[in-house]
N, C-alpha and C positions, 0 to 999 in steps of 0.2 A: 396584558396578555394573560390568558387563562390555561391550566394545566391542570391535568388529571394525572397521577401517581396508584399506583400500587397499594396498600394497606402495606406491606412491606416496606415499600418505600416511604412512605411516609414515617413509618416507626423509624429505621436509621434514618431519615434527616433529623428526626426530634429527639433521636439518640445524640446528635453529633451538636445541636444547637445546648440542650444540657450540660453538654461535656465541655462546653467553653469552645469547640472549635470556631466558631460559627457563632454572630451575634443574630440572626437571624434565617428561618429558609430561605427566604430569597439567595440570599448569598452563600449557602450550601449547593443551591440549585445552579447559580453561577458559578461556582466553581469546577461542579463537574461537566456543564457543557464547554469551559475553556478546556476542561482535559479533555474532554471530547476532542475537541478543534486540535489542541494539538496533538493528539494521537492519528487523527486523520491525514495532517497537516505529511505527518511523519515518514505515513503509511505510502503517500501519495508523492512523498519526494524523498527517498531513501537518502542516504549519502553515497558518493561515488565509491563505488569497488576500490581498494587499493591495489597496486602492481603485485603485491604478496598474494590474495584474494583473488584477483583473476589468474593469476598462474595454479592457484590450489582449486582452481573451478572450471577452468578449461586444460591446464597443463601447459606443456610444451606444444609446439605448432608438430601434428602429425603430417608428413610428406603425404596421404594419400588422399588429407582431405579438399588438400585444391584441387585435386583432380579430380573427386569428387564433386565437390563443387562447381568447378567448369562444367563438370557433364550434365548438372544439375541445370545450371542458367541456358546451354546450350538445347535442352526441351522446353524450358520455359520462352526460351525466343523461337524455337520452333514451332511449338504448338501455338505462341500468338500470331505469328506470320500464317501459320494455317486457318486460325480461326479469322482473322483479318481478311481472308479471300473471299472466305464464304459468303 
């Protein structure tokens, strides 16, 4: 497989192969699509909220939002029963 870089990029791989990180690009070049992957990896599956985390992000349950909410679902089943006739 064939790849085209930067002049930039190319200069930091051929910094980073000098410097001993790296015994060759290739494997400069694999290293940052694994960070790639798992940055994406990360991105795409957080960790779960802790109980601490959700209480500082939602709070305490407000009394008005279920009833709020009822009122909410309560036009969404209306208006599909309406649109359902037509």
């Amino acid at each position: 497989m064939g790849y085209a870089l930067a002049k930039e990029q190319q200069t930091f791989i051929t910094r980073l192969v000098k410097a001993g990180k790296f015994n060759n690009q290739s494997e400069a070049v694999r290293e940052a699509i694994r960070r790639m992957q798992r940055q994406e990896s990360d991105y795409l599956t957080p960790p779960p909220l802790t109980p601490a985390q959700v209480k500082a992000i939602y709070g305490s349950e407000d009394p008005q939002a279920s009833v709020v909410g009822r009122g909410a679902f309560k036009a969404l089943r209306a208006a599909a029963r309406k649109g359902n006739r037509s």
